[in-house]
Residue frames as a rotation matrix with the C-alpha (Angstrom) as fourth column:
UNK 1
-0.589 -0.772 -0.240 102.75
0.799 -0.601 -0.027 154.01
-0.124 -0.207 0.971 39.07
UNK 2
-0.397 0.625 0.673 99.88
0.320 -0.593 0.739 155.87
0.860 0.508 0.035 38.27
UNK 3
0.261 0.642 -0.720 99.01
0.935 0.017 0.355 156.81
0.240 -0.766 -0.596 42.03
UNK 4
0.630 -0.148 0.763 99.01
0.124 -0.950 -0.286 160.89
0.767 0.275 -0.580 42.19
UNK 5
0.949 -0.209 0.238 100.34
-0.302 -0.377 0.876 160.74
-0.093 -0.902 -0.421 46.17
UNK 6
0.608 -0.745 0.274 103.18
0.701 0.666 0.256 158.90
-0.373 0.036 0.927 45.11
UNK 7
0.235 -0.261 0.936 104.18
0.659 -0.666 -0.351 161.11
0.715 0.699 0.016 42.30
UNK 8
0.747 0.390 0.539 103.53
0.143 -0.885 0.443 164.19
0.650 -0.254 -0.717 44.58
UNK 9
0.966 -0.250 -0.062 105.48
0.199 0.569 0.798 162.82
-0.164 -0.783 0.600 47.40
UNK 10
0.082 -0.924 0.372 108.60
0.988 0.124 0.089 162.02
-0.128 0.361 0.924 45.15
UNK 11
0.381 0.440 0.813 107.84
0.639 -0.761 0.113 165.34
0.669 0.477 -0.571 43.91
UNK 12
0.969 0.075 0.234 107.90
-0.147 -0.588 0.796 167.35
0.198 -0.806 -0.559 47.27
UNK 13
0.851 -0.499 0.165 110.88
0.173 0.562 0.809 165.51
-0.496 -0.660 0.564 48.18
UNK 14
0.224 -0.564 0.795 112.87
0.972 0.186 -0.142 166.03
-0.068 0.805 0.590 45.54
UNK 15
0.808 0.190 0.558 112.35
0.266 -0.962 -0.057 170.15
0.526 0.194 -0.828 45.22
UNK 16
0.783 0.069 0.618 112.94
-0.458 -0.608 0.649 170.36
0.420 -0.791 -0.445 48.47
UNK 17
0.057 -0.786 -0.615 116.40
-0.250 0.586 -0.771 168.40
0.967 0.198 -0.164 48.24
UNK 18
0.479 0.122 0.869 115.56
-0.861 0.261 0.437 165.96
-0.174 -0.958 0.230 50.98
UNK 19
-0.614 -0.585 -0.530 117.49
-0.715 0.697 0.059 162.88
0.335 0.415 -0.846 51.13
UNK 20
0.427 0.782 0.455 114.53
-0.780 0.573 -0.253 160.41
-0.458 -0.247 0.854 50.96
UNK 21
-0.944 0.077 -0.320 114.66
-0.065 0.909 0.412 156.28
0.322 0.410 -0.853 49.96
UNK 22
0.183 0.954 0.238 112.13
-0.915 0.077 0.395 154.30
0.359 -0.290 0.887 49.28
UNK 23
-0.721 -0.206 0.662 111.53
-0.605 0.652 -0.456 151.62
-0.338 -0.729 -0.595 51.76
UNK 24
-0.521 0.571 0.635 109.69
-0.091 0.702 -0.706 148.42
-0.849 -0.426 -0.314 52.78
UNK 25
-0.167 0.414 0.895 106.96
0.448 0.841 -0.305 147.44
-0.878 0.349 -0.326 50.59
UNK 26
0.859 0.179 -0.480 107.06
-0.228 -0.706 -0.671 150.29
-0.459 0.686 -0.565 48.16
UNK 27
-0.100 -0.884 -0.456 110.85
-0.965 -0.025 0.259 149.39
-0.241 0.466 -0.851 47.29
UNK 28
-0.535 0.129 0.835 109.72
0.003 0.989 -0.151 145.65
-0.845 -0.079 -0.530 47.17
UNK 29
0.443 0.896 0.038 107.35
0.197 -0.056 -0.979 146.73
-0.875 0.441 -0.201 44.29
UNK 30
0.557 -0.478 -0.679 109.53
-0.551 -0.825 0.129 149.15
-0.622 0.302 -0.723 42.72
UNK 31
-0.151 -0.967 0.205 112.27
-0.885 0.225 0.408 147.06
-0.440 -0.120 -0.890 42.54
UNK 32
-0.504 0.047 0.862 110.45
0.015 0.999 -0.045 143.32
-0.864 -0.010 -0.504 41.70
UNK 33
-0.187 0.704 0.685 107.72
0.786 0.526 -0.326 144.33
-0.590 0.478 -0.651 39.87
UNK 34
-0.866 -0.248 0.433 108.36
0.456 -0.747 0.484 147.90
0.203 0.617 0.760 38.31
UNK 35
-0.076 0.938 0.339 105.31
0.126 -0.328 0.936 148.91
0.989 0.114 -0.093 39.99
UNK 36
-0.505 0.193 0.841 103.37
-0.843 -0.317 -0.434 149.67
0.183 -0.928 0.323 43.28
UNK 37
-0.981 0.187 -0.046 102.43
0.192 0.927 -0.323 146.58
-0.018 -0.325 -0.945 44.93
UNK 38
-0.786 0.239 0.570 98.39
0.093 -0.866 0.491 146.33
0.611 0.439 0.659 44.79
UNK 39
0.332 0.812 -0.479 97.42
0.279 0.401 0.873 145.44
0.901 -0.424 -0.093 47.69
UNK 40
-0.167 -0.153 -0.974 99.36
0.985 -0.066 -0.159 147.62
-0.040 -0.986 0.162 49.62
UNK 41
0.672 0.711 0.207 97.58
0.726 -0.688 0.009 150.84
0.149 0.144 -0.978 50.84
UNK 42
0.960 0.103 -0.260 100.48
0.124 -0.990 0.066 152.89
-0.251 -0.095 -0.963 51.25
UNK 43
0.641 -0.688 0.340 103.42
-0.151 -0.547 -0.823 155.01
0.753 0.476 -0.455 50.23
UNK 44
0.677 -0.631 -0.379 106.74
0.632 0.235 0.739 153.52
-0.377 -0.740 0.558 52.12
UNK 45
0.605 -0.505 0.615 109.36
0.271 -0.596 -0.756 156.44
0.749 0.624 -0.223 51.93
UNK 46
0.705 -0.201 -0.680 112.65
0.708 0.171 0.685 157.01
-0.021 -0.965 0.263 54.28
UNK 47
0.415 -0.624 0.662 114.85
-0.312 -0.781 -0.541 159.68
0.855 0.018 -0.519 55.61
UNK 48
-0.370 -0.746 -0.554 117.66
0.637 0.231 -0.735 159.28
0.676 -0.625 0.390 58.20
UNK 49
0.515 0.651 -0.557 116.22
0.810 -0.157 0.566 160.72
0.281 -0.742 -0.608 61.44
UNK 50
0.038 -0.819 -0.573 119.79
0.649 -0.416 0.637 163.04
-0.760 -0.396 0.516 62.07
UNK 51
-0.741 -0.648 0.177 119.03
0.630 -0.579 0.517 164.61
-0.233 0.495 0.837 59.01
UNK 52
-0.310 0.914 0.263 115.65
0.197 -0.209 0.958 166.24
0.930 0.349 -0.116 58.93
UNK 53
-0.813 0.478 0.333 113.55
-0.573 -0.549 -0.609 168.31
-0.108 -0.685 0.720 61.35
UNK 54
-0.752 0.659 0.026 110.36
0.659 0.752 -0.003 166.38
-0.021 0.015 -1.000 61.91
UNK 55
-0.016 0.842 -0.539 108.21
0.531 -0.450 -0.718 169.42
-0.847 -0.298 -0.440 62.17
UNK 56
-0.405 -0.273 -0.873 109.60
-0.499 -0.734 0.461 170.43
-0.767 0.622 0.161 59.09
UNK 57
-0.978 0.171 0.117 108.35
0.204 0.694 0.691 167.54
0.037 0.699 -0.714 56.99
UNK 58
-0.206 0.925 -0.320 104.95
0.892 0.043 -0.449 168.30
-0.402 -0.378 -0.834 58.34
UNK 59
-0.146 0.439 -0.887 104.72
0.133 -0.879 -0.457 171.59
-0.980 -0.185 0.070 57.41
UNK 60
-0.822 -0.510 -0.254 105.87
-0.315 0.034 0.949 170.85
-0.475 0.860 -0.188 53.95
UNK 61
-0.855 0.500 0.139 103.25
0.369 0.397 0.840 168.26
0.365 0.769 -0.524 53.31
UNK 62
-0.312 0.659 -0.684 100.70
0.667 -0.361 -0.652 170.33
-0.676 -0.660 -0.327 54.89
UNK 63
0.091 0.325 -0.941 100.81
-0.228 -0.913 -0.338 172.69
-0.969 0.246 -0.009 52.75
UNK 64
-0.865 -0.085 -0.495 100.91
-0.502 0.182 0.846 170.87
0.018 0.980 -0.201 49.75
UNK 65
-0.419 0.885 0.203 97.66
-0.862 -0.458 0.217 169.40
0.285 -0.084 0.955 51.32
UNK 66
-0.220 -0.449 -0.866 98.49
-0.149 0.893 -0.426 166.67
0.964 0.035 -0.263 52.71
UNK 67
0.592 0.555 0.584 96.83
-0.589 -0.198 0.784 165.47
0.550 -0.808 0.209 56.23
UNK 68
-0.792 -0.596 0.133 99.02
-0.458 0.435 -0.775 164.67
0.405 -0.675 -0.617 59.42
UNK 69
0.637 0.753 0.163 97.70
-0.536 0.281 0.796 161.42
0.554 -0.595 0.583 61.15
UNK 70
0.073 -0.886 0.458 98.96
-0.876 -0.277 -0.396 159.59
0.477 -0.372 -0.796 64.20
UNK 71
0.702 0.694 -0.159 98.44
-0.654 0.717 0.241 156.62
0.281 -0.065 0.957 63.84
UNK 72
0.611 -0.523 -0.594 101.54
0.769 0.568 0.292 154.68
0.185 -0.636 0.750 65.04
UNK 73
0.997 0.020 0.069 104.40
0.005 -0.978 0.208 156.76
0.071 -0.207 -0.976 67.39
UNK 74
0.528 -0.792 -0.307 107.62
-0.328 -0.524 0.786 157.93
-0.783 -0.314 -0.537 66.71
UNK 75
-0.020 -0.660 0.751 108.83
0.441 0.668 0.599 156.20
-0.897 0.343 0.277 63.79
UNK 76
-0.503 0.194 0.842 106.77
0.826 -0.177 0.535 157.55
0.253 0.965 -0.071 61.03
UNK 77
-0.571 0.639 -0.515 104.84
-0.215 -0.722 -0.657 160.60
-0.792 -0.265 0.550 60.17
UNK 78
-0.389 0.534 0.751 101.91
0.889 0.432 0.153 158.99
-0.242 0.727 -0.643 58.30
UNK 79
-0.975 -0.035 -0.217 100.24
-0.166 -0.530 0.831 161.20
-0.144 0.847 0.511 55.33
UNK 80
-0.125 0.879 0.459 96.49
0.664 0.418 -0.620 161.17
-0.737 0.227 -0.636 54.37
UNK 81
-0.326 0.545 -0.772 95.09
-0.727 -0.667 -0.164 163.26
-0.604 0.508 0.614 50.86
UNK 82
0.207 0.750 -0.629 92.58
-0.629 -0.391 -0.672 162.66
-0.750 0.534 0.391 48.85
UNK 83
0.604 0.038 -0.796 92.92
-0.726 -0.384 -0.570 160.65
-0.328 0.922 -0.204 45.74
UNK 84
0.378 -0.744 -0.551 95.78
-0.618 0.241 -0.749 158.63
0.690 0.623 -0.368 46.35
UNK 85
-0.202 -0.592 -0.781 97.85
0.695 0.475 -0.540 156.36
0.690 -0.651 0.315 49.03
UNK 86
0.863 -0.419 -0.280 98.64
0.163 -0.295 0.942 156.79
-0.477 -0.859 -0.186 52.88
UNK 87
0.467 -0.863 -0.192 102.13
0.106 0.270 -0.957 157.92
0.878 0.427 0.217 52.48
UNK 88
0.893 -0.062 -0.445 104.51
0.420 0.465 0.779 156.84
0.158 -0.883 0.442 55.19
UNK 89
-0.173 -0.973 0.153 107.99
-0.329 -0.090 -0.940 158.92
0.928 -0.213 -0.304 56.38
UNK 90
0.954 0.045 -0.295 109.82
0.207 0.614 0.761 156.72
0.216 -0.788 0.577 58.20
UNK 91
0.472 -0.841 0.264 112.98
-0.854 -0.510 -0.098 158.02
0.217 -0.179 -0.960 60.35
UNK 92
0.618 -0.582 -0.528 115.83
0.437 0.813 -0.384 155.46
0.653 0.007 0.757 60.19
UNK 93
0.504 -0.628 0.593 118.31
-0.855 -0.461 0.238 156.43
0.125 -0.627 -0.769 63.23
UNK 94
-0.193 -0.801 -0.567 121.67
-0.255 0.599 -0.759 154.11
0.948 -0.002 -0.320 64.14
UNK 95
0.723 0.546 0.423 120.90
-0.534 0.053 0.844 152.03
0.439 -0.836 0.330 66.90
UNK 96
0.726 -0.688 -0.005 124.33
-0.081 -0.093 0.992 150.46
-0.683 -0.720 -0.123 67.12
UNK 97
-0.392 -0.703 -0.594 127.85
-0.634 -0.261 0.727 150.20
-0.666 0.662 -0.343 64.96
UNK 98
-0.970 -0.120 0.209 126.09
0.149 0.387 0.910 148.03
-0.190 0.914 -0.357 62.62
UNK 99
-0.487 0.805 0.339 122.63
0.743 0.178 0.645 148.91
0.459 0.566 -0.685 62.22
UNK 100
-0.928 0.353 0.123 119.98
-0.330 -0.928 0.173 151.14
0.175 0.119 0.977 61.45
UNK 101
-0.604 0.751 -0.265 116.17
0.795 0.590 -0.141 150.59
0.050 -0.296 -0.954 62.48
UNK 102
-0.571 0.578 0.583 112.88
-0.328 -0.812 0.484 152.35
0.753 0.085 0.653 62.01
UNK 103
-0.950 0.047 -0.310 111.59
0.307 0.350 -0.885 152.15
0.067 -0.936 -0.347 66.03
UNK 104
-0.242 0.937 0.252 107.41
-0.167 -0.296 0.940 152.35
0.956 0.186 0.228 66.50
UNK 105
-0.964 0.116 0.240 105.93
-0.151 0.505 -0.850 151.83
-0.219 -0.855 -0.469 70.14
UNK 106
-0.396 0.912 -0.109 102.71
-0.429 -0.078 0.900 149.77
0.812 0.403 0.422 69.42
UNK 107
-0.182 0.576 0.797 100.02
-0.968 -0.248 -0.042 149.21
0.174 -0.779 0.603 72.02
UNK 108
-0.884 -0.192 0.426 100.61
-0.304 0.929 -0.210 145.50
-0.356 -0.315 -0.880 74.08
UNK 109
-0.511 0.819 -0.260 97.72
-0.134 0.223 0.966 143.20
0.849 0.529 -0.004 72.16
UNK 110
-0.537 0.667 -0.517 95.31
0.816 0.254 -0.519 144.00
-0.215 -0.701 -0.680 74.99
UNK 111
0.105 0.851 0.514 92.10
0.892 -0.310 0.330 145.29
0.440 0.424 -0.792 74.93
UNK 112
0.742 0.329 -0.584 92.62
0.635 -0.623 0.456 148.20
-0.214 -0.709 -0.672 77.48
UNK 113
0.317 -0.720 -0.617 95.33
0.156 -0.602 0.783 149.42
-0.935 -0.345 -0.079 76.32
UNK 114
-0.683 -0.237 0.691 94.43
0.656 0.216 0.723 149.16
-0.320 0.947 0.008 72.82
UNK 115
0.446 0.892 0.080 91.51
0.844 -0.448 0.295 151.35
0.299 -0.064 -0.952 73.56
UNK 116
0.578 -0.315 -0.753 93.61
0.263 -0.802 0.537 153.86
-0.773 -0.508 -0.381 75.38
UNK 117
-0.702 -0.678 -0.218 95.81
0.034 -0.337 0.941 154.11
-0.712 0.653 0.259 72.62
UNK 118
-0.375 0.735 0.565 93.24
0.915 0.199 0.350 154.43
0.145 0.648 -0.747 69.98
UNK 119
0.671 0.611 -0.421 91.76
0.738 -0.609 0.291 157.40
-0.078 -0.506 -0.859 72.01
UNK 120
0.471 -0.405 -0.784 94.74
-0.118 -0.909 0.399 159.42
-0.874 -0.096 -0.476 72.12
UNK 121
-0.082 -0.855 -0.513 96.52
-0.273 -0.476 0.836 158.79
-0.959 0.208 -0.194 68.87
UNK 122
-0.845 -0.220 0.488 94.80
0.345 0.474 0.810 157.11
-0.409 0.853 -0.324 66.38
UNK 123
-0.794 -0.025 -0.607 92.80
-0.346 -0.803 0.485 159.82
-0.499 0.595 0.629 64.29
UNK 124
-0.594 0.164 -0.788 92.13
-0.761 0.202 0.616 157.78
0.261 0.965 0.005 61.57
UNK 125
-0.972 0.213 0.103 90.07
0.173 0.935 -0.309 154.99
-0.162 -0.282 -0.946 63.85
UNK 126
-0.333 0.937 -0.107 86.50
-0.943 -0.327 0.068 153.89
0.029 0.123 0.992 62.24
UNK 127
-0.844 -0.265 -0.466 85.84
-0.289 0.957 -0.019 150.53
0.451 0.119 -0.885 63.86
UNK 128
-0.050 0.985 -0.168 83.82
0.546 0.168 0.821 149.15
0.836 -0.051 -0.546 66.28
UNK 129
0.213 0.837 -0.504 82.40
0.920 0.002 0.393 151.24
0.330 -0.547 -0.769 68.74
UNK 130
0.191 0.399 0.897 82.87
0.930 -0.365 -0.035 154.06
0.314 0.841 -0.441 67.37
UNK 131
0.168 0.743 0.648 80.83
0.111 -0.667 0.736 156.34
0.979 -0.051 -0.195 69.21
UNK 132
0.954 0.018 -0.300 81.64
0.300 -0.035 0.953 155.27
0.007 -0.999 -0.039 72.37
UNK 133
0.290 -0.939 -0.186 85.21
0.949 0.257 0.185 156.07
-0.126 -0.230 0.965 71.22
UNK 134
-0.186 -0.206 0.961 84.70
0.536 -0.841 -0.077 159.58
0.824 0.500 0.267 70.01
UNK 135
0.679 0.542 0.494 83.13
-0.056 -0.633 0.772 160.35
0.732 -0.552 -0.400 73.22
UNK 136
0.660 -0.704 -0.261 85.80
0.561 0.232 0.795 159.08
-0.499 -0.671 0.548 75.24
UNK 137
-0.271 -0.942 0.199 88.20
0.931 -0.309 -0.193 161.32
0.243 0.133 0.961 73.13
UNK 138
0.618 0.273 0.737 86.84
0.061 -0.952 0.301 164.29
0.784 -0.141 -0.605 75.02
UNK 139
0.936 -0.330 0.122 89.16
-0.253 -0.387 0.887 163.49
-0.245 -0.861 -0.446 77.50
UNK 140
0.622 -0.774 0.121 92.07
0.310 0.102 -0.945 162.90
0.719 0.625 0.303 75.36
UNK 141
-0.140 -0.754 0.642 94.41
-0.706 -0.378 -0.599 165.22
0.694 -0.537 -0.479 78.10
UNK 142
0.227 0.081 0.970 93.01
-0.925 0.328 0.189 162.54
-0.303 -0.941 0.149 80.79
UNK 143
0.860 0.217 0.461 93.45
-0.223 0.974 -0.042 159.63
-0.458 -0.067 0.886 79.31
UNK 144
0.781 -0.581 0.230 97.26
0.023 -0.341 -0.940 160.91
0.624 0.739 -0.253 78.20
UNK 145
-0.233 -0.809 0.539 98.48
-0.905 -0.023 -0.425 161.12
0.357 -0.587 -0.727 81.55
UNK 146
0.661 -0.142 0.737 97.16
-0.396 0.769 0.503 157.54
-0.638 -0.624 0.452 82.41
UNK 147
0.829 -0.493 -0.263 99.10
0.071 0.560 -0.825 156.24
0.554 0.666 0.500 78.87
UNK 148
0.196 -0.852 0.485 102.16
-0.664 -0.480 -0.574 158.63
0.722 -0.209 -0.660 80.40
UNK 149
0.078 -0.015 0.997 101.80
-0.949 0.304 0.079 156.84
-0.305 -0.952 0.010 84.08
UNK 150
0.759 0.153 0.632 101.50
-0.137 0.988 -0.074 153.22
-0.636 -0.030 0.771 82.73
UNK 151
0.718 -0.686 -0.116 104.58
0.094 0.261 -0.961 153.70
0.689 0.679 0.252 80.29
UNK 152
0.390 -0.686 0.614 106.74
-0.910 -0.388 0.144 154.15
0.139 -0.615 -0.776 83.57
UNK 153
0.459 0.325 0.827 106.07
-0.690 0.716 0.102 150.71
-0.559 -0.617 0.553 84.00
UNK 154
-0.586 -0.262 -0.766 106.11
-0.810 0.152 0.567 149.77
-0.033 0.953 -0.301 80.29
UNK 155
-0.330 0.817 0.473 102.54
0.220 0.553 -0.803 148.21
-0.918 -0.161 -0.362 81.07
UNK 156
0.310 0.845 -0.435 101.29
-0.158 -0.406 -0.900 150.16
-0.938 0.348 0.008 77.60
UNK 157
0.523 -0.380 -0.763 104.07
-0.814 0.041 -0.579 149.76
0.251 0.924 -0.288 74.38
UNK 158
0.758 -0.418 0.501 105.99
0.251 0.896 0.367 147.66
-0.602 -0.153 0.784 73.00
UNK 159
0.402 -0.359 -0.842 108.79
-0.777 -0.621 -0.106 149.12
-0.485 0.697 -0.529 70.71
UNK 160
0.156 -0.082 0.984 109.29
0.567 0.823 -0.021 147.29
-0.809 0.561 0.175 67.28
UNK 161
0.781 0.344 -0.522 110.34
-0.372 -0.415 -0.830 147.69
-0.502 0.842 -0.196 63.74
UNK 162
0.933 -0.351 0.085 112.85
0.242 0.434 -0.868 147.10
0.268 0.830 0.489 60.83
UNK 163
0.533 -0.832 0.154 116.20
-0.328 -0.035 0.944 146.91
-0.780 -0.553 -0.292 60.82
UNK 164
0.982 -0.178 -0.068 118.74
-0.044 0.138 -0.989 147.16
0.185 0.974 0.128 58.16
UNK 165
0.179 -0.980 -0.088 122.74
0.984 0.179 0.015 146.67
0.001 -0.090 0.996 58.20
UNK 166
0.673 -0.142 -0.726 123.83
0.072 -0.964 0.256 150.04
-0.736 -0.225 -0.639 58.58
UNK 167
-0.594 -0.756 0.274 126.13
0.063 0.296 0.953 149.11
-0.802 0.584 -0.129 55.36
UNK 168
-0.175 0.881 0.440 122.98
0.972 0.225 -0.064 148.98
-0.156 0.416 -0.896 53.15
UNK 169
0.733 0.668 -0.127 122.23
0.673 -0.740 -0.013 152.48
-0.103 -0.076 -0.992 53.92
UNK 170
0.159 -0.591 -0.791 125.62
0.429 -0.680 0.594 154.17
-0.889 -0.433 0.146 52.63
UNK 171
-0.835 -0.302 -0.461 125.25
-0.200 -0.612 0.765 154.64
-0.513 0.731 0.450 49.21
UNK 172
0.043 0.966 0.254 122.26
0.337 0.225 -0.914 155.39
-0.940 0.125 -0.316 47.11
UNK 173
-0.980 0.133 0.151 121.63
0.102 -0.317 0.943 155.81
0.173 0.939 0.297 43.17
UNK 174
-0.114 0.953 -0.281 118.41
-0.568 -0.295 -0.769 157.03
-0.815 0.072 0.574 41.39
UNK 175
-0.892 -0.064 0.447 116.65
0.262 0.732 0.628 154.28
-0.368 0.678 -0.637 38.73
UNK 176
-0.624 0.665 -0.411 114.02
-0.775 -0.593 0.219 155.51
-0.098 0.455 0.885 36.37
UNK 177
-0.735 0.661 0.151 110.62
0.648 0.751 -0.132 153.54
-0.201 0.001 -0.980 36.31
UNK 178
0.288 0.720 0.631 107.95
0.951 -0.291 -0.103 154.90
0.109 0.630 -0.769 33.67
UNK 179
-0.065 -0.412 0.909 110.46
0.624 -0.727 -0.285 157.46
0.778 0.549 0.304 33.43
UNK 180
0.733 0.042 0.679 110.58
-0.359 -0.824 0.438 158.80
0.578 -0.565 -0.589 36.64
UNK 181
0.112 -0.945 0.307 113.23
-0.528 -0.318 -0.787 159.19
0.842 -0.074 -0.535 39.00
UNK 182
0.918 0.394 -0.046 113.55
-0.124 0.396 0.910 157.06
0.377 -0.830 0.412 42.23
UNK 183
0.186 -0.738 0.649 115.94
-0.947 -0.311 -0.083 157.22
0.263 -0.599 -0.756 45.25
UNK 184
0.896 0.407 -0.175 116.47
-0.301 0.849 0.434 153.88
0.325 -0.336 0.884 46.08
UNK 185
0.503 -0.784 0.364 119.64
-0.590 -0.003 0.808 152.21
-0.632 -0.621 -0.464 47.98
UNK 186
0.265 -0.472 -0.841 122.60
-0.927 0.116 -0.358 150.93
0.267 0.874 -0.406 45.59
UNK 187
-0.980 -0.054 -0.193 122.49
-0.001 0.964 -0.267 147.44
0.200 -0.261 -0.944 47.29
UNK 188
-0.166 0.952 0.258 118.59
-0.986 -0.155 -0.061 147.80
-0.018 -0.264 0.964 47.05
UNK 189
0.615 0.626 -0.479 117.96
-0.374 0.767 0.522 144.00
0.694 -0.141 0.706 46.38
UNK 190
-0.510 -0.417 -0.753 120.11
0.358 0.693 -0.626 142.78
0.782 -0.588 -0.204 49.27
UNK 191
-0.965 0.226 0.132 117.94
-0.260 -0.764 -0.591 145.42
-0.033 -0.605 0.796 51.09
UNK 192
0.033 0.911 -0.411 114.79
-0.805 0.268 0.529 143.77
0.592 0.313 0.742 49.52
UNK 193
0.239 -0.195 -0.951 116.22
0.102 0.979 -0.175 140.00
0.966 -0.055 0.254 50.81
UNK 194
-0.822 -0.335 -0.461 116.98
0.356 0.331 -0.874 140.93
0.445 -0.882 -0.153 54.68
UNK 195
-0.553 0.642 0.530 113.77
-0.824 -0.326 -0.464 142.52
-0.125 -0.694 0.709 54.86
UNK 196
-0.042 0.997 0.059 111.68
-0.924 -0.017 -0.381 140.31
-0.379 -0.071 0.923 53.40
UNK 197
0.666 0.113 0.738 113.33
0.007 0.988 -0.157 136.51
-0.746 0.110 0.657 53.01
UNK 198
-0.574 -0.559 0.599 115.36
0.163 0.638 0.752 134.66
-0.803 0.529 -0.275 49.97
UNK 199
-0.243 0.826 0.508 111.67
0.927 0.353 -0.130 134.39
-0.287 0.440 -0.851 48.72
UNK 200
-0.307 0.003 -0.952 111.55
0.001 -1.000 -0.003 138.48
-0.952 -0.002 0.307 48.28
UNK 201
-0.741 0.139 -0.656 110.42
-0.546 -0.694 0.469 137.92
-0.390 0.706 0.591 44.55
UNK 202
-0.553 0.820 -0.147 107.42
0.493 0.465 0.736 136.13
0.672 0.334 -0.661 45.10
UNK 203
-0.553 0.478 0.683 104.48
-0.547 -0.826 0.136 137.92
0.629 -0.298 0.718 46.01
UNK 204
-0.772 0.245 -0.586 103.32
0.553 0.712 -0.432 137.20
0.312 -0.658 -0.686 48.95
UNK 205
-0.286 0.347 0.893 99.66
0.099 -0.917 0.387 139.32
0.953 0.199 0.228 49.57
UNK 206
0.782 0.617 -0.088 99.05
-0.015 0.160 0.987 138.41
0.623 -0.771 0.135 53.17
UNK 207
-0.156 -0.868 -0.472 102.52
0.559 0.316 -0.766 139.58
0.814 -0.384 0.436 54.46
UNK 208
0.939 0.343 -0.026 102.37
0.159 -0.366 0.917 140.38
0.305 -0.865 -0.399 58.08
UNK 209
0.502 -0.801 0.326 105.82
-0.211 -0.479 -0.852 142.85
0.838 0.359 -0.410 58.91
UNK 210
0.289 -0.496 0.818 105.51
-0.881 -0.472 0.025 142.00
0.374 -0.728 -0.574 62.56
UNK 211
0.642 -0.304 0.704 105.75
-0.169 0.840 0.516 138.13
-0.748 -0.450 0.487 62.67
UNK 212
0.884 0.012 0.467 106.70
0.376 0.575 -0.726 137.31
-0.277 0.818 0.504 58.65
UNK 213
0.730 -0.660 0.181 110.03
-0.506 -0.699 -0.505 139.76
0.460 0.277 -0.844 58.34
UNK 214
0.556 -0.652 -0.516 113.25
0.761 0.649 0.001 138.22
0.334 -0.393 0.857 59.22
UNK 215
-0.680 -0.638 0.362 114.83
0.184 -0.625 -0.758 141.94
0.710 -0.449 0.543 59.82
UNK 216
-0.013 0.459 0.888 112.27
-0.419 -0.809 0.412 142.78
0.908 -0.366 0.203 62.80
UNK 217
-0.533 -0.511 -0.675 112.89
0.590 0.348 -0.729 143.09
0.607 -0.786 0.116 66.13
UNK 218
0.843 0.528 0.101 111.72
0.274 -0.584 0.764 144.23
0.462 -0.616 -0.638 69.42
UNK 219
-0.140 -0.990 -0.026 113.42
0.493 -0.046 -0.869 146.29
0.859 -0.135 0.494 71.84
């Protein structure tokens, strides 16, 4: 619990009477092990998409110094500072009368179009070839309208992510851990068990969200 972005985070959130939860593998921590999981590099935190401005969250943690990257699109607005965790805000929206879902479009598992998506949205890339990618993001506006043209098709995303009963996500309580406050849903361990199995209180350190989850889905 000792990770400053966390703190901050809750912090920010809180002031600024947002209705955050914490999600996914942060509430899995929280919740099992009274702690932050430690092998996982970031801060999982949600907010109902209908209730929050998205350009408003940004400015917030901006100015609390907090760096906007774009590293996956539309679901989350991922966090970068200094010191501490990625922190993730992820926008839960109703997707029908029983469920909620945080909705990402990631780039089909092909090389070309893993490159193209790299180039225009993913900041934070320091892999291999580099160089040859930094130069190719001089054309960032050209290589936007081919992403634009080849999603007509739906040659370029796929759209995936979690999914929760929409029952789960109507009442919420705060539980103190090393004395601090946390938002967390009031059916949090049945919320722990559809994301992440029966088995939800054994660590598992090599979980993988997009095959190993039983609540994820494409669409």
């Amino acid at each position: 619990m000792n990770d400053p972005n966390f703190m901050e985070a809750i912090e920010i959130l809180e002031s600024s009477k947002i209705p955050y939860w914490l999600c996914h593998g942060t509430l899995l921590g929280i919740i099992r092990d009274k702690n932050l999981i430690p092998w996982d590099d970031d801060i999982d935190i949600a907010i109902f998409k209908s209730e929050v401005n998205k350009k408003n969250i940004k400015k917030i943690f901006q100015s609390k110094g907090f760096k906007n990257t774009n590293v996956n699109i539309s679901g989350s607005i991922h966090f970068k500072k200094n010191g501490g965790r990625n922190v993730d805000i992820n926008f839960y929206e109703k997707i029908n009368k029983e469920e909620h879902a945080v909705l990402w479009k990631l780039p089909k598992k092909n090389i070309f179009f893993r490159v193209l998506h790299i180039i225009v949205n993913d900041t934070e890339y320091n892999g291999n070839y580099i160089r040859l990618i930094k130069t190719l993001s001089k054309f960032k506006i050209f290589f936007k309208f081919i992403i634009y043209i080849l999603d007509i098709w739906k040659l370029t995303y796929i759209t995936k992510g979690y999914t929760l009963p929409s029952k789960y996500l109507e009442n919420f309580i705060h539980i103190k851990v090393d004395k601090i406050k946390l938002r967390v849903p009031e059916e949090y361990a049945s919320v722990c068990s559809y994301t992440y199995g029966d088995t939800w209180k054994k660590p598992i350190e090599n979980f993988n969200w997009e095959v190993d989850s039983p609540s994820t889905k494409n669409f």
